[in-house]
C-alpha positions as CSV (number, residue, x, y, z in Angstrom):
1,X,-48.6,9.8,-23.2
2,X,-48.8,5.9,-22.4
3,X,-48.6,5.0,-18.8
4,X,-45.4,3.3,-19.1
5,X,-44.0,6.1,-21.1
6,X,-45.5,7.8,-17.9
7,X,-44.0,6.3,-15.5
8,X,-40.6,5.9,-17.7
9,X,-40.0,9.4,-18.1
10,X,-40.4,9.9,-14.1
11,X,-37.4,7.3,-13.5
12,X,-35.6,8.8,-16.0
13,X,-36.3,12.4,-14.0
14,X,-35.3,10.9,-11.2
15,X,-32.0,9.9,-12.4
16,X,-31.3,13.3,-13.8
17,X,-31.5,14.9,-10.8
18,X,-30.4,12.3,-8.8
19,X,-26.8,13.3,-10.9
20,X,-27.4,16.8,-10.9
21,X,-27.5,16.7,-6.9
22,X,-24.1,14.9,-6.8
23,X,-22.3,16.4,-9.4
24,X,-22.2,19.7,-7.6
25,X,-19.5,18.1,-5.6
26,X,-17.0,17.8,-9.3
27,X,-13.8,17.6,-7.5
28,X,-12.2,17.2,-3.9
29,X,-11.9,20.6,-2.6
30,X,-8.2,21.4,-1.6
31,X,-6.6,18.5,-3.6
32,X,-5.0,18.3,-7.1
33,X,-2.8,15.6,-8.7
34,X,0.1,16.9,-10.2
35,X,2.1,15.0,-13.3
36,X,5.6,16.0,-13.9
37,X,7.4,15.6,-17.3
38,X,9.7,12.9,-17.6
39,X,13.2,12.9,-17.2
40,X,13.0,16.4,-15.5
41,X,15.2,16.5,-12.2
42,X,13.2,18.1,-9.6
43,X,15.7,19.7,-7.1
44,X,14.3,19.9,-3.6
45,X,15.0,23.5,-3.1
46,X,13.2,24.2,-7.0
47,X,10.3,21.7,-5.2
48,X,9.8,23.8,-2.1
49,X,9.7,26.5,-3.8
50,X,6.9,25.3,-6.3
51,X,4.7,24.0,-3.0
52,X,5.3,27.5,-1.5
53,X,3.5,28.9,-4.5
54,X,1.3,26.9,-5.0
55,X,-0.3,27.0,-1.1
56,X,0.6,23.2,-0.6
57,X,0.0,21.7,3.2
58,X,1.1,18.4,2.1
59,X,2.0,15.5,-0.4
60,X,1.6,12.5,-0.8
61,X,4.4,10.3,-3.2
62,X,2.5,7.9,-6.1
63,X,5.0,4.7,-6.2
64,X,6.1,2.2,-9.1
65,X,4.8,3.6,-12.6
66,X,3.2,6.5,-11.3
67,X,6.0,8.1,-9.3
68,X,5.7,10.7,-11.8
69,X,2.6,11.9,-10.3
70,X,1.7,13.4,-7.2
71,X,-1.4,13.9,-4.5
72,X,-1.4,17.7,-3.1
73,X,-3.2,19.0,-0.4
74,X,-3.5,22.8,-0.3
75,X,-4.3,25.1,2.8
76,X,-7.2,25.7,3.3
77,X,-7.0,29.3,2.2
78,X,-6.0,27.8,-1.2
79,X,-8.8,27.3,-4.5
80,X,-7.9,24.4,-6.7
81,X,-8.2,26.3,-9.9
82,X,-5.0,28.8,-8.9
83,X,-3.1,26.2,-7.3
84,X,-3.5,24.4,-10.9
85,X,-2.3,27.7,-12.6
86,X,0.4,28.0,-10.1
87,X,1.3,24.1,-11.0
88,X,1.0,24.5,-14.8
89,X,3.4,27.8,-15.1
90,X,6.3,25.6,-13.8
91,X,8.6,23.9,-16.7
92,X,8.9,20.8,-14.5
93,X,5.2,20.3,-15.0
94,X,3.2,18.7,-17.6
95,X,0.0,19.0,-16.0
96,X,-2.2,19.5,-13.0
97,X,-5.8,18.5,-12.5
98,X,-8.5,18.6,-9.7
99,X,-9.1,15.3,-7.9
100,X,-12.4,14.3,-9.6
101,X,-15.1,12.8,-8.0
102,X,-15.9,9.7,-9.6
103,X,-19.2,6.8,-8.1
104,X,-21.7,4.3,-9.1
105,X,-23.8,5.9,-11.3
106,X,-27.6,6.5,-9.4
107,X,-29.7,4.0,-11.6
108,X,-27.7,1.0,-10.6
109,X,-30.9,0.2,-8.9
110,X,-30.7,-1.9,-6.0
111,X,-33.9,-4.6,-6.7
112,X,-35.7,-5.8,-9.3
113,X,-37.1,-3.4,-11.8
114,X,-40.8,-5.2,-12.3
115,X,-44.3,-3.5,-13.3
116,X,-45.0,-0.2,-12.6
117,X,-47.3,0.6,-9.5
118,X,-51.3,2.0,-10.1
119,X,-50.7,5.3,-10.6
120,X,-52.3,6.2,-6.9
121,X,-49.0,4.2,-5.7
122,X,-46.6,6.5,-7.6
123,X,-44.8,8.1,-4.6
124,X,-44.1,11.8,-4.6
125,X,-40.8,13.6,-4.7
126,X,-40.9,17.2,-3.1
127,X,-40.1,19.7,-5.5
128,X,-41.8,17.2,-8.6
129,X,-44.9,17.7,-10.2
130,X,-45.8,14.2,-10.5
131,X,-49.8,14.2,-11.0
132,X,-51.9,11.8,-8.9
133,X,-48.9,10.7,-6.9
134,X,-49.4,9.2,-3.5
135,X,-47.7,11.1,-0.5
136,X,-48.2,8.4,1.7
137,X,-46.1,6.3,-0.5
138,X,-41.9,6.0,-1.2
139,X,-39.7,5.6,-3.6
140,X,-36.7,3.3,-2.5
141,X,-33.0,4.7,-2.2
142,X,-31.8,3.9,-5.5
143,X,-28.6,3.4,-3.5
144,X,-27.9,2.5,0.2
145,X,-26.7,5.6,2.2
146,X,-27.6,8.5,-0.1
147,X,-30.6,10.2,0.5
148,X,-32.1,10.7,-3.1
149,X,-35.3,9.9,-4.1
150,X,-35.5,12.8,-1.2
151,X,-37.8,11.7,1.5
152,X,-37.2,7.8,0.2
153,X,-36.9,4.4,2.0
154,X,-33.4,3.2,3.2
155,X,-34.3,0.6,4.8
156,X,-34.3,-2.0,2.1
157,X,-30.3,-2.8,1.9
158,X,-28.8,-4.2,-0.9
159,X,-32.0,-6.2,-2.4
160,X,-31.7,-9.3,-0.4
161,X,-29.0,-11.7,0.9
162,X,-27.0,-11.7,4.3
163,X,-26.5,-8.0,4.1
164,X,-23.7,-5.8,4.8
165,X,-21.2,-5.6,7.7
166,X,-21.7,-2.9,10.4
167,X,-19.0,-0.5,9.0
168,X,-15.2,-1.0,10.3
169,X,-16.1,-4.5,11.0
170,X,-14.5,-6.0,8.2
171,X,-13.6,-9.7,8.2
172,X,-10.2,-11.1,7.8
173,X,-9.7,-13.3,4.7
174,X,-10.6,-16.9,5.5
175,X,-8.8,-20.2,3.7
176,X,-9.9,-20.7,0.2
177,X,-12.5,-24.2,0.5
178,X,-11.8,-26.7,-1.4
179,X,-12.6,-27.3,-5.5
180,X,-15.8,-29.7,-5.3
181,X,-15.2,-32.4,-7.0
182,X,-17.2,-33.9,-9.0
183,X,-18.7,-30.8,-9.7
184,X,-22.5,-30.5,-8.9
185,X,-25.2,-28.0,-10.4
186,X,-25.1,-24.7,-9.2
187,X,-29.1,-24.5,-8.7
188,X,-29.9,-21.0,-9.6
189,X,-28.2,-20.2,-13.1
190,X,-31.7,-19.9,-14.7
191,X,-31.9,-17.0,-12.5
192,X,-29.6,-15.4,-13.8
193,X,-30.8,-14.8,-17.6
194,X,-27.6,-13.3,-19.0
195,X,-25.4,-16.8,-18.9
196,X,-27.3,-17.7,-21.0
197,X,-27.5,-14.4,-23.1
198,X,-24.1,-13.9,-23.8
199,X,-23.3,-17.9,-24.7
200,X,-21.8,-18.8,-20.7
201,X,-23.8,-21.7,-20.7
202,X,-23.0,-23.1,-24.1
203,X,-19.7,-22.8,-23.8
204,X,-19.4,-24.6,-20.4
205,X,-18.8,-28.0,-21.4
206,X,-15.8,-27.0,-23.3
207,X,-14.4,-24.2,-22.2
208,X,-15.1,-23.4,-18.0
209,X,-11.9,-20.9,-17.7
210,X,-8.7,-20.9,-15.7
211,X,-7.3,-19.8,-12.1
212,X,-4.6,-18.2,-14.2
213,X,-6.5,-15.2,-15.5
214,X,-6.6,-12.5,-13.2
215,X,-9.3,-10.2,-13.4
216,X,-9.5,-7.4,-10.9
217,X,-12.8,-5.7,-9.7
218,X,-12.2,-2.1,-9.3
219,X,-15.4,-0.8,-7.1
220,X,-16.4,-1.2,-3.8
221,X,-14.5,-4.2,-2.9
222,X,-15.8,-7.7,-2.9
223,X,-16.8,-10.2,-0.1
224,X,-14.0,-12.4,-0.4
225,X,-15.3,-14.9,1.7
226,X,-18.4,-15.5,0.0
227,X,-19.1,-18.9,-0.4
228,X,-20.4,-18.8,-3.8
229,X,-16.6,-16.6,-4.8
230,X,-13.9,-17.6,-2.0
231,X,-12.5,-20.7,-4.5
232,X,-12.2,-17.6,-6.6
233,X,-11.1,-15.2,-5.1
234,X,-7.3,-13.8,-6.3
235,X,-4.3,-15.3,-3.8
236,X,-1.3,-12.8,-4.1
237,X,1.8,-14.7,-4.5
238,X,3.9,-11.5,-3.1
239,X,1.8,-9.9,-0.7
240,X,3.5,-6.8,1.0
241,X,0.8,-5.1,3.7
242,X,-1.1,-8.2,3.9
243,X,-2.3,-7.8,0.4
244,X,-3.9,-11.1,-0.8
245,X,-7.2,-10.8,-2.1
246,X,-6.5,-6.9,-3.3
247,X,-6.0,-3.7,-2.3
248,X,-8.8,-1.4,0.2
249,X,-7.7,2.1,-0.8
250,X,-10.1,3.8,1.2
251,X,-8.9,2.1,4.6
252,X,-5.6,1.7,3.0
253,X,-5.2,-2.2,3.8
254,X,-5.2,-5.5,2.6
255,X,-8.8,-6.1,3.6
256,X,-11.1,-4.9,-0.1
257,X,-14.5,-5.9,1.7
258,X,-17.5,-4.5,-0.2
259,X,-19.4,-2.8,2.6
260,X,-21.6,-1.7,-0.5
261,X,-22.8,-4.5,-2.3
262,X,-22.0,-3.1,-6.3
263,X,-18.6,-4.9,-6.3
264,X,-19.8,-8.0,-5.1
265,X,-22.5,-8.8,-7.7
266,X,-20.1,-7.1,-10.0
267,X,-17.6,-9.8,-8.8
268,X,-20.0,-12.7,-8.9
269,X,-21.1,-12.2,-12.5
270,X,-18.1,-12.3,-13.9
271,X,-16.6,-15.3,-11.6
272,X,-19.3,-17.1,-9.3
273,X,-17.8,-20.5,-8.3
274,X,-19.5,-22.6,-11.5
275,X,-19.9,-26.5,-10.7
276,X,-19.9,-25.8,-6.6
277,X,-23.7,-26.5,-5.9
278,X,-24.0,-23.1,-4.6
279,X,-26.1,-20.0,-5.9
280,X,-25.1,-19.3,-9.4
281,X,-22.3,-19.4,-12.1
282,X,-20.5,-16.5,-13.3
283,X,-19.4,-16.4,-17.1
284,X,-16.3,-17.6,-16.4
285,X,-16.5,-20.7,-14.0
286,X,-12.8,-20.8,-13.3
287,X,-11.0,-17.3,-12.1
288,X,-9.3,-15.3,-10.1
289,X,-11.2,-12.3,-9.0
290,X,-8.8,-9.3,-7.6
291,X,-10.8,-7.2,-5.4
292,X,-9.8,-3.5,-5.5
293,X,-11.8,-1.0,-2.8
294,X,-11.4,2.8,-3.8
295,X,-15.2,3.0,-3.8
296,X,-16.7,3.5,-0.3
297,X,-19.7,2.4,1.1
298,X,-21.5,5.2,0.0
299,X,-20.5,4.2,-3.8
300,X,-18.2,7.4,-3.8
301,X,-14.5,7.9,-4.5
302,X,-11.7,9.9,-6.2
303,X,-9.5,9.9,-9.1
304,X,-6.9,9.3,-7.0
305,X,-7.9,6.4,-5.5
306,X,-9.2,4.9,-9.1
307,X,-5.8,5.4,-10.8
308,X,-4.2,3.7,-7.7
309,X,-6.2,0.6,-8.0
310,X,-5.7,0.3,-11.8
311,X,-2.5,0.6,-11.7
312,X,-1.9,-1.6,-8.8
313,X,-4.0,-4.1,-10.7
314,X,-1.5,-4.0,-13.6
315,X,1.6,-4.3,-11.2
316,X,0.0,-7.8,-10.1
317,X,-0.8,-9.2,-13.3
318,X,-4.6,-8.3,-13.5
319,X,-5.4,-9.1,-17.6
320,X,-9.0,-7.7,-17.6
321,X,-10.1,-4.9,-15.4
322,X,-13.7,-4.2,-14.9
323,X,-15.1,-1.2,-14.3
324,X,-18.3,-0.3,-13.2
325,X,-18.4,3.5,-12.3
326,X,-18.1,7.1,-13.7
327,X,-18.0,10.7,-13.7
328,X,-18.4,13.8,-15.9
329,X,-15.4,16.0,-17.1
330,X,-13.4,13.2,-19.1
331,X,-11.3,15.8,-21.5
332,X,-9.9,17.5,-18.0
333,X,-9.2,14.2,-16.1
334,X,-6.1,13.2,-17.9
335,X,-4.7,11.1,-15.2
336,X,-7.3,8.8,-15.5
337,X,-6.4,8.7,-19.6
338,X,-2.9,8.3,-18.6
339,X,-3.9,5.0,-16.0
340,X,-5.6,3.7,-18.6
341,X,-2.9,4.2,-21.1
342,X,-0.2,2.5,-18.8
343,X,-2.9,-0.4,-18.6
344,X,-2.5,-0.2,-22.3
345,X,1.2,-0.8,-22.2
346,X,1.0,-3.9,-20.0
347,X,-1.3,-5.5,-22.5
348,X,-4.3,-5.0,-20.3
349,X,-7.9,-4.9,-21.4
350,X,-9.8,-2.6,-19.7
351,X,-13.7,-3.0,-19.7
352,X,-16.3,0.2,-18.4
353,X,-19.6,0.2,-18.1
354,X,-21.0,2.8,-20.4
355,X,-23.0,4.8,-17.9
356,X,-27.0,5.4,-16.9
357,X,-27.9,8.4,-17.7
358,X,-29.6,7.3,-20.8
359,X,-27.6,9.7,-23.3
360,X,-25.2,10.0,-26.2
361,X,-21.2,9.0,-25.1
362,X,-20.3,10.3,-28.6
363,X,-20.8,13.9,-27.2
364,X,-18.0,15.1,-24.7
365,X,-20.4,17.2,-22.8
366,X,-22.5,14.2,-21.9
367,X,-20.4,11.3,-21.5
368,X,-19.7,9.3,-18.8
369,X,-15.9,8.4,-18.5
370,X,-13.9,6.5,-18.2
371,X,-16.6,5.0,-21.1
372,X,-16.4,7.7,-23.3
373,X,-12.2,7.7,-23.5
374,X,-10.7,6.4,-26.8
375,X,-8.3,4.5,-25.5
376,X,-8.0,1.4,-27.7
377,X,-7.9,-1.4,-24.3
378,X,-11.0,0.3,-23.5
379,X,-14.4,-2.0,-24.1
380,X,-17.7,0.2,-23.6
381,X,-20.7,-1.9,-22.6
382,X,-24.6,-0.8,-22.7
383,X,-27.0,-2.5,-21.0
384,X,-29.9,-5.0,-22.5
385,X,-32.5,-6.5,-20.7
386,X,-34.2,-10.2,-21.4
387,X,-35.8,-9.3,-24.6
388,X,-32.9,-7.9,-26.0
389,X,-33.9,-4.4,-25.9
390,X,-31.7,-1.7,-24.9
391,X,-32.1,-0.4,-21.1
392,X,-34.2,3.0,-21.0
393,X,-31.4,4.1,-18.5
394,X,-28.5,3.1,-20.4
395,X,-25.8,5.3,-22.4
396,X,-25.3,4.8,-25.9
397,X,-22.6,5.7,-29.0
398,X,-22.4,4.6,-32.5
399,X,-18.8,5.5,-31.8
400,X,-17.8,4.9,-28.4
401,X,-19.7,2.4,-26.5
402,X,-19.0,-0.8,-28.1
403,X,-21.2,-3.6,-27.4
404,X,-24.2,-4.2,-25.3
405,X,-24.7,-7.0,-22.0
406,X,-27.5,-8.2,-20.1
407,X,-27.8,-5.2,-17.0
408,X,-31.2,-5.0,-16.4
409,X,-33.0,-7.5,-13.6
410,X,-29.1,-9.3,-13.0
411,X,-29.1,-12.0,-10.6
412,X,-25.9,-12.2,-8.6
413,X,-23.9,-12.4,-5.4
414,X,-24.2,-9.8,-2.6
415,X,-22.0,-9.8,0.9
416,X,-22.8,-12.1,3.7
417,X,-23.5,-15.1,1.4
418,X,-26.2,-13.5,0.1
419,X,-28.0,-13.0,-3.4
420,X,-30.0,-9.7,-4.8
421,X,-31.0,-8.7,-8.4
422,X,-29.6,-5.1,-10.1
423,X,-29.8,-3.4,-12.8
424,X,-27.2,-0.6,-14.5
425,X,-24.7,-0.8,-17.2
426,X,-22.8,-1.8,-14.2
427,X,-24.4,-5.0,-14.6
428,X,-23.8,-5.0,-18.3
429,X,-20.2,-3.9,-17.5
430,X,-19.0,-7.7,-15.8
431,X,-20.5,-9.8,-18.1
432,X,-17.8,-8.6,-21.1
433,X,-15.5,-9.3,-18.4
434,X,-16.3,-12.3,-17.6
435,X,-16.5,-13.2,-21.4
436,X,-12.9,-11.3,-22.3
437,X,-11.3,-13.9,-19.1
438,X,-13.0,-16.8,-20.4
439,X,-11.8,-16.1,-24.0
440,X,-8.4,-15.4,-23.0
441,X,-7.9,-18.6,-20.8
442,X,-8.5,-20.5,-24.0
443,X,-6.3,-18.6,-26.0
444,X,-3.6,-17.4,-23.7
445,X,-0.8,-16.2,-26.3
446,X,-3.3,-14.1,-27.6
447,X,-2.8,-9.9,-26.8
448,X,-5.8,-7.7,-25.8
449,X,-6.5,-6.3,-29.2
450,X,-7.2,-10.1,-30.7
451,X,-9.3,-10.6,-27.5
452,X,-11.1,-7.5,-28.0
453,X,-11.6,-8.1,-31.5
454,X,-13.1,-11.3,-31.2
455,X,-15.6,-10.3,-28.6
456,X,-16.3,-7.9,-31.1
457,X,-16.7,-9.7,-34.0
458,X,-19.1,-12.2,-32.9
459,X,-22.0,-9.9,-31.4
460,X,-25.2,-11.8,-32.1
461,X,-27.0,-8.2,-33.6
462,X,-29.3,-6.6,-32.0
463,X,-32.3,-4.3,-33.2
464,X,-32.3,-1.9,-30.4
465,X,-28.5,-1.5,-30.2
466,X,-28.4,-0.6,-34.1
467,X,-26.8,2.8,-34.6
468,X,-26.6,2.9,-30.8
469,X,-22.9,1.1,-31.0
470,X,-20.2,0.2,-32.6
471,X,-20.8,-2.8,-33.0
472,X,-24.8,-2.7,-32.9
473,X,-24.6,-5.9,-31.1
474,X,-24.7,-8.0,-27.7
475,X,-22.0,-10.1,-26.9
476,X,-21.7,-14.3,-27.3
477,X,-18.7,-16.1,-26.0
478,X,-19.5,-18.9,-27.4
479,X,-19.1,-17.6,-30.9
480,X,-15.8,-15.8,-30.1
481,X,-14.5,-18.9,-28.5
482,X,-15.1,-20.5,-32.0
483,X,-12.6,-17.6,-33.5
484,X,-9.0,-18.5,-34.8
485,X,-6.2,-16.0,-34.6
């Protein structure tokens, strides 16, 4: 075996049991959300009873669409699976699920994936048989907080930048600046290879987007005061609990700041300020980036919180959603279907990253979801790097991951003004989102099937991505903008 298939096949070991270590923890123990069938009346006493039975301690309403669901938390003394059975035995029921687990996938690598080490400089991983490693050498944290490489550095951050915030030191939104005017070259778009990948840069002159479209971030938040993102940050119109840039459902607040780092870049590919003199473009220079927290800083979070954000994002006029994060156990997570589905209904295009652990989404049992769902608003994206050839790490699916994107070595923003370079379908993930906002600002009567079509339809094809995807392409604005409907 070559050294670089060497040296492949050890990240791609890494990865594996990097999952396998977090996916013992599937679900939330002692919670399970609970849909009821509509147009049933749910008489208190018939409710109290049902809670009784099941072992419920407490529950927690979901609001607007969703008040058909609710959040239980059992007693202690309680297992999720007979709670479920308990829930499911009632008429008033439809179904009831465990509270998945859902995070960034592990190979969203923070840093730039360059040359291999000599082999002395390979680090060891106790436990690993990886001959002629170095012990004296380490593998960085593939993401902040979580201990895996085991024995690996974490003192790196997020891969450069002003770094994170302590934690619960979150800063309040500051004004919007000013549009800059006339606009000046932002001085690092050649850093960032997949503008002009995807046909960003080409289409720029005609066709820079529009504070109209919404798109909302769904991840770990975003550092809304960045100065290369602020002009573009989402302003609610309505806010109710001091809401105005999004929606922190871990703290519960109006304050979405990404004490991670993921949402951020995610953020700043898709809408960097273009034409402000600062850092870098997104794809679409003109924006309105919601920021929705229901990842925490740890890059985990639940069901729950996910279907709250998406459907929050729908209720405030969010056209593309993009979503860089995943989990196992799609068939049994029907609430997250559902969110999806109501997305659907709104006209919403959802867009999900396809997932890194280098397998097939066409087979249940391995596929990362939401990517793997069917839903027809739902965009897959695999990851490409600068020679167009399909990411090592990155899912594939002749039948359900639809296009490919630039996610390997992505230039973008992180929090504190800062800049770093990722990689992951994550990365892959927000440039079809920026592209889907761009295209839709220029044809704004359009629904998201047409938008979704033409993003389709113009791939520019790809070798490595033939038989891998649908479309066996990677994506180009520029020729979908070209499309009439």
């Amino acid at each position: 075996m070559s050294f670089s298939r060497k040296m492949a096949a050890i990240a791609v070991l890494v990865f594996a049991v990097s999952s396998a270590a977090l996916a013992s923890a599937e679900f939330k123990d002692g919670e399970v959300i609970v849909k009821y069938r509509a147009g049933v009346v749910r008489p208190r006493e018939a409710m109290n009873l049902l809670y009784d039975a099941a072992g419920v301690r407490a529950v927690r309403h979901f609001r607007g669409t969703m008040k058909g669901f609710e959040h239980v938390v059992l007693e202690d003394s309680v297992k999720v699976q007979d709670a479920i059975a308990e829930f499911e035995k009632n008429p008033m029921v439809e179904y009831a699920q465990p509270n998945y687990v859902i995070r960034i996938s592990p190979a969203d690598l923070q840093g730039e994936m360059k040359a291999p080490p000599p082999l002395g400089g390979i680090p060891c991983i106790p436990g690993i048989n990886i001959p002629g490693c170095d012990p004296n050498a380490k593998w960085p944290c593939l993401i902040p907080g979580i201990p895996f490489p085991p024995g690996c550095d974490d003192s790196g951050g997020g891969g450069g930048g002003g770094g994170n915030p302590p934690p619960n030191t979150r800063p309040d939104l500051q004004p919007a600046p000013p549009e800059t005017v006339p606009p000046m070259d932002d001085p690092d778009n050649a850093k960032a290879y997949g503008l002009t990948k995807v046909g960003a840069v080409d289409s720029w002159p005609t066709h820079r987007g529009d504070k109209q479209m919404v798109v909302a971030v769904i991840d770990t938040g975003i550092d809304y005061n960045h100065e290369d993102l602020s002009f573009n940050v989402w302003r609610n119109p309505s806010p109710t609990k001091n809401d105005i840039a999004g929606y922190d459902f871990i703290h519960d607040d109006g304050l979405p700041f990404d004490d991670q780092g993921h949402g951020t870049h995610c953020a700043g590919t898709i809408g960097a300020v273009g034409g402000n003199g600062k850092g870098i473009s997104g794809v679409s220079q003109r924006v309105s980036i919601m920021g929705l927290k229901f990842l925490s800083a740890e890059g985990n979070g639940t069901t729950e919180g996910a279907i709250k954000a998406i459907d929050y994002a729908v209720e405030k006029g969010a056209k593309v959603l993009s979503n860089s994060w995943g989990g196992p156990r799609g068939a049994e997570n029907k609430a997250l279907y559902d969110s999806i589905e109501r997305a659907k209904a709104r006209g919403v295009l959802f867009i999900a990253a396809a997932g890194n652990d280098g397998k097939n989404n066409d087979n249940p049992n391995e596929a990362s979801y939401p990517a793997g769902f069917d839903n027809e608003n739902l965009v897959s994206v695999a990851a490409t790097d600068k020679d167009d050839r399909m990411a090592f790490f990155s899912n594939y699916g002749q039948k359900t991951v639809h296009v490919g994107a630039p996610g390997v070595n992505i230039y973008s923003l992180a929090p504190g003004n800062g800049y770093a370079t990722m990689s992951g379908t994550s990365m892959a993930c927000p440039h079809v989102a920026g592209a889907a906002a761009l295209l839709w600002s220029k044809n704004p009567t359009w629904d998201y099937k047409q938008v979704k079509d033409a993003l389709m339809n113009t791939v520019d094809q790809v070798q490595s991505l033939a038989g891998k995807t649908v479309t066996g392409g990677r994506i180009n604005v520029f020729k979908a903008l070209q499309v009439t409907q």
